[in-house]
Each structure stands twice: as structure tokens, then as C-alpha cells.
N, C-alpha and C positions, 0 to 999 in steps of 0.2 A: 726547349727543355727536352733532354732526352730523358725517358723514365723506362725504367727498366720492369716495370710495372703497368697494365692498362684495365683499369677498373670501368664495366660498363653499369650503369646503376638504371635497372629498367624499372616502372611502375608496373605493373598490371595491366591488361585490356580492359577494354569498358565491361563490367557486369552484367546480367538481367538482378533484377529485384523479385523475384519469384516470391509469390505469398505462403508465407509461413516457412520459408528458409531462415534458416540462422544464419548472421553474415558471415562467416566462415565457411558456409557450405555454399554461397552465391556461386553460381555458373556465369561462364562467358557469355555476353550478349551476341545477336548476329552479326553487329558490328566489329564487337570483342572478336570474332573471329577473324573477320580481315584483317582487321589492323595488326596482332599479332601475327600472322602470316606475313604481311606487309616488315614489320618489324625481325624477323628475321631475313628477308629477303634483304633489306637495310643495312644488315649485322654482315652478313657477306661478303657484300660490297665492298662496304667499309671500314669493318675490324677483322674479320675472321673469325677463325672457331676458336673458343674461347678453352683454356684449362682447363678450367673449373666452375661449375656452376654453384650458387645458394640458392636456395627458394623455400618463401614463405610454405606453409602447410596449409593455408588457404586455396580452397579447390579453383578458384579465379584464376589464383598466381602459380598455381600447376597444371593448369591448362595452358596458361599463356606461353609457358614455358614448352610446354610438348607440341604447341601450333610454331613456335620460334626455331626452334630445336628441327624441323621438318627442309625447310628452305635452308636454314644453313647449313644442314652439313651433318649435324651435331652428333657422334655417333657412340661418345661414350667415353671407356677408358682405358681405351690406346694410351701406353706409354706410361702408366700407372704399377708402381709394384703394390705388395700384398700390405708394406705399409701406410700406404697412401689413406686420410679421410676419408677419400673416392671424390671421383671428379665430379659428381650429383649430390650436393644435400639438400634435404627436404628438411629445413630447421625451425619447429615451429616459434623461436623466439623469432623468428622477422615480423611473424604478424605482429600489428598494432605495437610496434618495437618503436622506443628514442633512435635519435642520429646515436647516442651512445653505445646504445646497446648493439646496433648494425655497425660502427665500429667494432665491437667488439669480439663479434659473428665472424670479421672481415679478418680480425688479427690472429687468427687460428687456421686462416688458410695455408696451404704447403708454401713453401717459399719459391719452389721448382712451376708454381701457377704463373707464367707471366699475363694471363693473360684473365680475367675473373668476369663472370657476370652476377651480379647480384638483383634476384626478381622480389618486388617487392610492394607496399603500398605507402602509401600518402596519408598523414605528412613528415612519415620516414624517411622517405627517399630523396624527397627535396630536403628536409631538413640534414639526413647525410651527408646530400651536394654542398649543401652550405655551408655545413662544418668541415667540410675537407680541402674544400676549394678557396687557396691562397691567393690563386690568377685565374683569369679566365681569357679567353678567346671575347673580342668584342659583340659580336656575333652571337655567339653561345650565351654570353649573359644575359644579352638582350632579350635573347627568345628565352631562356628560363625564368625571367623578371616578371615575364607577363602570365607564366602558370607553368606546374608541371602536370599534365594532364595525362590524361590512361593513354597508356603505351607509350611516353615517355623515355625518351635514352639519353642517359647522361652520360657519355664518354671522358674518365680521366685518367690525366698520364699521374703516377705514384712513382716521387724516386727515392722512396726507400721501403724498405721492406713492409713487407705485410704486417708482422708482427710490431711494427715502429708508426705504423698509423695513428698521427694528431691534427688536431686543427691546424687549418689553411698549410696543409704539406702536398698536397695537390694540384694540377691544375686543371682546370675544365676544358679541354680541348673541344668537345664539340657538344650540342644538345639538339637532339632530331625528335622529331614526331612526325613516325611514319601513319599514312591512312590508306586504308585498303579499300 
């Protein structure tokens, strides 16, 4: 399937649980660091630099994103006019959001984004994979079947617009978990 659309749906890095944090304010663990570095060395590799970024307002899932963002590339908003959303948002409905609602996050991207990453948490993000995902790669299923765990990449091809996102109109081409 060729898709003229490639949605990359990442979770978060692993946490610390720091005492007397509120979970929104949780920082990346030491581990959360590699692995989000790991994941975007990953992202290069294998997708590229992306349009257009989303991200939760959770300090976790804006870290993850600035350790990601380093290794690949990521340098902003080249090729962007003054009407553009911007190729960064910081949206706090992704936290603790439905697959609905990240759907709905998703359907307001520019149409000119071929290429999207959406950073996010669980169990949004798998529950978004799930509801978008009509086919899958044998492979990809498999390994998503058994968890989506921090720093999780779901790679899918969208063949139709941003704005026209429904269930199972996707396919899940690939699901990685990189570790650093």
C-alpha cells in the first residue's frame, strides 16, 4: 500500500518517579535517556525527518521528544509559511487522551505534513495503533501484541488525508523498540 501519509506514533521514555512530583511533571529516567536518543537514531534510519511533530505537555513526552529530535536531524520549520500550525505542537490534550481524542489531535494537522510524529502515552497510543490499524505487517503485530512499552514506535502508512482519519484506514507497517 502506497500511503501518501506516514504517521509515526511514539510513547514516551521510561520515567523517574521522583517523590512528590505530579505525574505530569515526571522527568525522564537515566534509562529514559538512552532509549529516547536510541529512538531517534532509529527514526533516521528508518523514516526520516518528520513534518510535523505533536506532543503531549507532559515534561516526560517533551523531553523524549528534544533527546529524539537531536539524532535525527530535527531542526524545525524549514519549509513552513506564516500560516502553518508550526511544525511543533505542544498539545496538552494528548495527555491521558482516548484513541479518539489523538485522532482528533491528528485530523487538524496541515495536509502538506507527509510525514507526522505523534509523542505520547499509554494507553493512548496503543489504543490509537489499534483503532487505526486495518492491516498490519506480521511482524509489527506480533511484536505490538505482546506490549507497547516506553519508547515505543509505531510506524503507519495513512492513505488518506489527515483530516479523513477513521478506524482501521491504516496500516501498521512497522513497530520498533529501540534501547539504548
Amino acid at each position: 500500500m502506497t500511503a501518501p501519509h506516514r504517521l509515526v506514533v511514539l510513547r514516551h521514555a521510561k520515567s523517574a518517579y521522583p517523590p512528590g512530583v505530579l505525574d505530569h511533571d515526571r522527568p525522564l529516567a537515566e534509562r529514559g535517556v538512552r532509549d529516547a536518543k536510541a529512538a531517534g537514531a532509529w527514526l533516521r534510519e528508518n523514516v526520516g525527518l518528520p513534518d510535523h511533530v505533536v506532543v503531549s505537555s507532559a515534561r516526560r513526552t517533551r523531553g523524549t521528544w528534544t533527546l529524539v529530535a537531536g539524532p535525527l536531524g530535527y531542526i524545525g520549520a524549514a519549509g513552513y509559511d506564516v500560516d502553518s500550525p508550526g511544525p511543533l505542537t505542544i498539545d496538552p490534550r494528548i495527555y491521558d487522551a482516548s484513541a479518539g481524542t489523538l485522532v482528533g489531535v491528528l485530523r487538524e494537522l496541515p495536509e502538506r505534513a507527509t510525514t507526522a510524529v505523534l509523542v505520547g502515552h499509554n494507553p493512548g497510543c496503543e489504543d490509537l495503533v489499534s483503532h487505526l490499524a486495518g492491516t498490519s505487517d506480521p511482524e509489527a503485530a506480533a511484536t505490538l501484541a505482546s506490549k507497547y512499552p516506553t519508547s515505543g514506535i509505531a510506524v503507519l502508512d495513512v492513505p488518506v488525508p489527515w483530516a479523513a482519519l477513521t478506524a482501521r484506514c491504516a496500516h501498521l507497517a512497522v513497530f520498533h523498540v529501540p534501547r539504548g
